[in-house]
MIDREN-124577 format. One record per residue: residue in three letters; x, y, z of N, C-alpha, C in turn. Coordinates in nm, 3 decimals. Example, Ala and Ser with C-alpha at 12.3 -4.5 7.8 and 13.67 -1.06 7.14 Angstrom:
2
<migu "ALA" <1.319 -0.569 0.780> <1.230 -0.450 0.780> <1.320 -0.330 0.780>>
<migu "SER" <1.285 -0.225 0.708> <1.367 -0.106 0.714> <1.290 0.003 0.787>>
END
This chain:
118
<migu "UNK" <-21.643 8.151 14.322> <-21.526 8.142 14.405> <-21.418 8.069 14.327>>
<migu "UNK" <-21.301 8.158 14.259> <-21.187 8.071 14.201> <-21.119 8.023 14.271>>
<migu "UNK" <-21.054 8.079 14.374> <-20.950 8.063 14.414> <-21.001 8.041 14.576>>
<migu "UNK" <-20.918 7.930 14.670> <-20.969 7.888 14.791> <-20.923 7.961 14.889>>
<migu "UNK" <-20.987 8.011 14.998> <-20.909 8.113 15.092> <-21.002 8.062 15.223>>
<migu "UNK" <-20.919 7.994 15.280> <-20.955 7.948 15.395> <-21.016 8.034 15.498>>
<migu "UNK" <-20.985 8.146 15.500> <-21.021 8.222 15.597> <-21.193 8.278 15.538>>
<migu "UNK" <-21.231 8.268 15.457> <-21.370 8.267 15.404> <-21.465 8.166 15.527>>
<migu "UNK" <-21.407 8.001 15.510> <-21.479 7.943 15.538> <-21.469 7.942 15.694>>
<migu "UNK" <-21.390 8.003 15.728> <-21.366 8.040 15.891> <-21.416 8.189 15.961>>
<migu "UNK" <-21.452 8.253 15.843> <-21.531 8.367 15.851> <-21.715 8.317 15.854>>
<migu "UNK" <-21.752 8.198 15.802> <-21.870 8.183 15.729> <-21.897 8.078 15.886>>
<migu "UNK" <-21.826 7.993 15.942> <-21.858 7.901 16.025> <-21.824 8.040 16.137>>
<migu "UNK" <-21.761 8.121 16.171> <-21.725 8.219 16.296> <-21.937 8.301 16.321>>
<migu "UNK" <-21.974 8.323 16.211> <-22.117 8.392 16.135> <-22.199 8.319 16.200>>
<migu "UNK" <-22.200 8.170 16.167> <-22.280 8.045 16.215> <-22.295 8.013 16.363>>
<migu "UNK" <-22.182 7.965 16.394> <-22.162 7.942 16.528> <-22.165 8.034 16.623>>
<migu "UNK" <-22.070 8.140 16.602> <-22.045 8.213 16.696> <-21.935 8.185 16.786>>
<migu "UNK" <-21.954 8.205 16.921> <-21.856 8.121 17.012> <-21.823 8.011 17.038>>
<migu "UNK" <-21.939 7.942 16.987> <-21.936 7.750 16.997> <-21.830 7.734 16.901>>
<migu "UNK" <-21.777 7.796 16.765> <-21.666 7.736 16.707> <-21.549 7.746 16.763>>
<migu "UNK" <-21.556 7.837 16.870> <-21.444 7.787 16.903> <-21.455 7.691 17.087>>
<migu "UNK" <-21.558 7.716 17.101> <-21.576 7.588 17.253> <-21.592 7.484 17.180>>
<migu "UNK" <-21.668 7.453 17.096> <-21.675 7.281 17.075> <-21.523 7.226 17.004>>
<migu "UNK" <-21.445 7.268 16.939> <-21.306 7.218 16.881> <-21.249 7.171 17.036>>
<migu "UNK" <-21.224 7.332 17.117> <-21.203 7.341 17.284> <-21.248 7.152 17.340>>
<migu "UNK" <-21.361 7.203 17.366> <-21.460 7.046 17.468> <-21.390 6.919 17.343>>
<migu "UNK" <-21.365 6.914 17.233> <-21.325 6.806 17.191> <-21.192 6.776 17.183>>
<migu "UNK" <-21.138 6.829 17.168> <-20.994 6.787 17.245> <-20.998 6.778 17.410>>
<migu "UNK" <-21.005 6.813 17.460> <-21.033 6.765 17.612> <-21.060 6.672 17.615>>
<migu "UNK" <-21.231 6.604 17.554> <-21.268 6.460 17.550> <-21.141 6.351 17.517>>
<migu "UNK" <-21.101 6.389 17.396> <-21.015 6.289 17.350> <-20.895 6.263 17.417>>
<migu "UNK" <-20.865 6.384 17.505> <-20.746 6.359 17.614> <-20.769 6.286 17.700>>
<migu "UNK" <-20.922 6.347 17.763> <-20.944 6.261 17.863> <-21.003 6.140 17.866>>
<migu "UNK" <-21.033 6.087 17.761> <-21.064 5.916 17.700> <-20.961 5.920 17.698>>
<migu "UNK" <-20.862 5.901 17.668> <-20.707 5.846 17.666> <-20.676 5.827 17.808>>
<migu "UNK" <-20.689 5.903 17.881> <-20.630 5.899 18.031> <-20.744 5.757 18.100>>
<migu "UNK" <-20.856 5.776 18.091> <-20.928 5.705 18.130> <-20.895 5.587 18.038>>
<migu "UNK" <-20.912 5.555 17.985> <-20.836 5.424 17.911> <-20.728 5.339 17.941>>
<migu "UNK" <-20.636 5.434 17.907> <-20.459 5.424 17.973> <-20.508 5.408 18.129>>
<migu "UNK" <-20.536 5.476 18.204> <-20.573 5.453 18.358> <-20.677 5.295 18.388>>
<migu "UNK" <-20.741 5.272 18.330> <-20.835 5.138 18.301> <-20.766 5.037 18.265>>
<migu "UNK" <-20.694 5.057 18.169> <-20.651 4.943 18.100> <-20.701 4.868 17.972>>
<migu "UNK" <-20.820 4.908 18.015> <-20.907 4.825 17.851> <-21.090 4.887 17.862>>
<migu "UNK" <-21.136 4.902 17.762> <-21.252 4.948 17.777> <-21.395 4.886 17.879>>
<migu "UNK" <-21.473 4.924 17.955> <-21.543 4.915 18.082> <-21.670 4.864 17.987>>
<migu "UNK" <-21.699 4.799 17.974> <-21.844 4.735 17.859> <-21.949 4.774 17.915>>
<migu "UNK" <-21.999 4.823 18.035> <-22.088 4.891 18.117> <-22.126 5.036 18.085>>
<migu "UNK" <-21.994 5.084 18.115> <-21.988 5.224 18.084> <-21.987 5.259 17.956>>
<migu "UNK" <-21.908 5.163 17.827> <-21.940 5.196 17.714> <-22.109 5.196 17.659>>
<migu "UNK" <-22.161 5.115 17.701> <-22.360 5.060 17.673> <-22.381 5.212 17.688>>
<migu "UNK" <-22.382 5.241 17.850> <-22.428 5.400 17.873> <-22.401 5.467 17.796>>
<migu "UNK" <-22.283 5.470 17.787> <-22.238 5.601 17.713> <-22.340 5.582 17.528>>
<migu "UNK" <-22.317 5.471 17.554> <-22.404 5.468 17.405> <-22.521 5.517 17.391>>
<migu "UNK" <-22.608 5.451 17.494> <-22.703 5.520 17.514> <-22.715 5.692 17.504>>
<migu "UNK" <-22.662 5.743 17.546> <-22.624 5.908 17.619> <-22.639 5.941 17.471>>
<migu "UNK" <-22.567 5.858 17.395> <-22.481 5.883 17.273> <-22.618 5.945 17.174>>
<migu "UNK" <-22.737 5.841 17.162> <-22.836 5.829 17.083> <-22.879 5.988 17.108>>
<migu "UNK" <-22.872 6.002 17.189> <-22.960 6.141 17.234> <-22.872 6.240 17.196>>
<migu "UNK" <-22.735 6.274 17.190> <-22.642 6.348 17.182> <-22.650 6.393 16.979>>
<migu "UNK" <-22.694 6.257 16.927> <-22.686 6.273 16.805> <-22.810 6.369 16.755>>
<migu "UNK" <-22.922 6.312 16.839> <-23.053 6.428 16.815> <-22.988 6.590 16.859>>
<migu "UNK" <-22.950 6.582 16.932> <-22.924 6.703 17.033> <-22.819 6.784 16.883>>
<migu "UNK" <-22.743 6.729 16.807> <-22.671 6.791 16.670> <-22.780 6.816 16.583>>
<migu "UNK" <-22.853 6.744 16.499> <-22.940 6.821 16.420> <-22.997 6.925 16.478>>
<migu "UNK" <-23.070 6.923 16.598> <-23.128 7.037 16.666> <-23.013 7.159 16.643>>
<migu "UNK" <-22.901 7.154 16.696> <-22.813 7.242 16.631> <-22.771 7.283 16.493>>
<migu "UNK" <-22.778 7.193 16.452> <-22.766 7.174 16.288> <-22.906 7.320 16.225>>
<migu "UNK" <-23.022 7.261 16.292> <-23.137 7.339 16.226> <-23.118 7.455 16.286>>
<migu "UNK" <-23.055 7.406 16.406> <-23.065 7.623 16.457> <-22.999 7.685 16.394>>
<migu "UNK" <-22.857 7.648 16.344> <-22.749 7.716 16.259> <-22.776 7.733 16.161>>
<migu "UNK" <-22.827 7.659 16.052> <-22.854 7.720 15.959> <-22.986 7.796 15.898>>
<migu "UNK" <-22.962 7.829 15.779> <-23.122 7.906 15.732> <-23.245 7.770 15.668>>
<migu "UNK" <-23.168 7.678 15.629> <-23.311 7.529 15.589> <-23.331 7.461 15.720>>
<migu "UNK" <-23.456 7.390 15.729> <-23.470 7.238 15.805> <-23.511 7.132 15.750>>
<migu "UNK" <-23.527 7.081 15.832> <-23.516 6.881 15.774> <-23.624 6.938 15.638>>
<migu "UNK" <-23.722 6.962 15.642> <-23.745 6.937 15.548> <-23.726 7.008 15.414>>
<migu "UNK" <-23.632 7.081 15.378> <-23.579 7.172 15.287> <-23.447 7.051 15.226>>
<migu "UNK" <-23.473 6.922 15.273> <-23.344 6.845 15.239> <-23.438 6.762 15.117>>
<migu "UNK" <-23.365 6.781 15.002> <-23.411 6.752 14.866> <-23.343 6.583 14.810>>
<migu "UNK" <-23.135 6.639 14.825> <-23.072 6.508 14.710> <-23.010 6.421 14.853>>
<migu "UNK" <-22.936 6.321 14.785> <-22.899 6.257 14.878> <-22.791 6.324 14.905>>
<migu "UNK" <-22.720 6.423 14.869> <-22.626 6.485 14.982> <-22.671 6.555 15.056>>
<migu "UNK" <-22.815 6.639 15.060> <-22.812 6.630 15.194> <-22.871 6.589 15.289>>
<migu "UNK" <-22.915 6.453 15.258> <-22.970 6.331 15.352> <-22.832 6.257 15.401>>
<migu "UNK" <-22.669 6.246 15.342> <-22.614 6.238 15.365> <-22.531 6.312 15.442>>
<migu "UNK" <-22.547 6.476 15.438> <-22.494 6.588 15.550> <-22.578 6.522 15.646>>
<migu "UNK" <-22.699 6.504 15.651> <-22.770 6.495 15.837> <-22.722 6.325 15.878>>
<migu "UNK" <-22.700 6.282 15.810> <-22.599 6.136 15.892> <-22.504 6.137 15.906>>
<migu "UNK" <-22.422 6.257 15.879> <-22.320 6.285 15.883> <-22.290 6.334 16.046>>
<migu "UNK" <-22.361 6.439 16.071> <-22.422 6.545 16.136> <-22.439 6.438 16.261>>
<migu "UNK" <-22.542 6.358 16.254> <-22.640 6.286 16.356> <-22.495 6.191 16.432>>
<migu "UNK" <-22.411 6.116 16.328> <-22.321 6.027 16.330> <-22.184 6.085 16.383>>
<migu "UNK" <-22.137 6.226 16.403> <-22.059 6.331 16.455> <-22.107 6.352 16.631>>
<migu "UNK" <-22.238 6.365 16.632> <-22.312 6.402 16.774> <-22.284 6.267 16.835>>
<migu "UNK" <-22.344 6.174 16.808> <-22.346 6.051 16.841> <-22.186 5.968 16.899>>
<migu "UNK" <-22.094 6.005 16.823> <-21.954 5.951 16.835> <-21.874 6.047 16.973>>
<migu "UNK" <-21.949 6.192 16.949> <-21.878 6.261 17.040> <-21.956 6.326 17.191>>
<migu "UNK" <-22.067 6.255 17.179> <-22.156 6.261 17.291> <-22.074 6.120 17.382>>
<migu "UNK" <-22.068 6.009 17.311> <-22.045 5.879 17.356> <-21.929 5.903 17.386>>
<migu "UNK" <-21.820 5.978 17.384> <-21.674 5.947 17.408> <-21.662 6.026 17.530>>
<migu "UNK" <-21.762 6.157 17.500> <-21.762 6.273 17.593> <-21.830 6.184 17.730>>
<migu "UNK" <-21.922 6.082 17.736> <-22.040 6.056 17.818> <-21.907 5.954 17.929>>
<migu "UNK" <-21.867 5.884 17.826> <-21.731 5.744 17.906> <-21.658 5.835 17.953>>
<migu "UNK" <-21.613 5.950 17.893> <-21.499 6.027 18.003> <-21.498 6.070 18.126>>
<migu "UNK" <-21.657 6.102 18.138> <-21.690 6.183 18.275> <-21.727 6.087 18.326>>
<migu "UNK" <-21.792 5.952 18.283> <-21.841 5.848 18.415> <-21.718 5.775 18.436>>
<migu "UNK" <-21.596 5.757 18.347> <-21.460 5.676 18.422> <-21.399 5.785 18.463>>
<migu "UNK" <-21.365 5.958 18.484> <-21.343 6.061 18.541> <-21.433 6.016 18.680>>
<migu "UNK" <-21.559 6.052 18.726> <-21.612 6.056 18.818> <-21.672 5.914 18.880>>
<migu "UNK" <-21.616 5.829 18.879> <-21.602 5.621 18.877> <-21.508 5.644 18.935>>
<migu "UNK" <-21.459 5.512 18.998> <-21.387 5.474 19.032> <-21.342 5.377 18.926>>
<migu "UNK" <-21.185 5.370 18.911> <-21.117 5.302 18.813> <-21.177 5.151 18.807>>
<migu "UNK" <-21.186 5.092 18.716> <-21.184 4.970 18.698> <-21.098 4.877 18.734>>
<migu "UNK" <-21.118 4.776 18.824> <-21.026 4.710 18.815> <-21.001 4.728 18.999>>
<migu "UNK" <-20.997 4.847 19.063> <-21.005 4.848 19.215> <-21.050 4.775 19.291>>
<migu "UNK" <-21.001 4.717 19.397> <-21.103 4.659 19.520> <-21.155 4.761 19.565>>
<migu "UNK" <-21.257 4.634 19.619> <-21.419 4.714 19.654> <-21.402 4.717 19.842>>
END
């Protein structure tokens, strides 16, 4: 490959994914809108709801390699150098960040704001 043509690697991830490339970009912008709103609406982060969400989070990161191995043609154990012991923390550390942001949105979405009388 000399020369870079973006539309290769958007042909090669369209192959992979399928429709998820374009729902998960979709579901992640949403999240990040709607963590903002919930935030901005809060005022400051809920230390309750963040723990959970962390929690949620741990599992969200498994729940990516599992995708990770379905998508491609190797699994875990076809991983040889440290790049790609570094792709699956990559991978694990992607699930994990966007499970947890996704998890706080819908419990301060479906919560009651912080900060309300009871």
């Amino acid at each position: 490959m000399k020369t870079y043509d973006p539309l290769v690697f958007l042909a090669v991830f369209q192959e992979m994914l399928g429709p998820l490339l374009w729902i998960l970009p979709l579901l992640a912008l949403s999240t990040v809108v709607g963590f903002g709103w919930v935030w901005r609406r809060d005022g400051h982060i809920v230390s309750r709801r963040l723990v959970q969400s962390e929690l949620l989070g741990l599992l969200g990161g498994g729940v990516a390699l599992v995708v990770m191995a379905a998508v491609s043609s190797s699994g875990f154990t076809d991983a040889a150098g440290p790049a790609d012991w570094f792709l699956i923390l990559i991978v694990y550390g992607t699930g994990f960040v966007a499970t947890m942001l996704l998890a706080y949105t819908v419990m301060g979405l479906l919560g009651r704001p912080s900060g309300s009388a009871t």
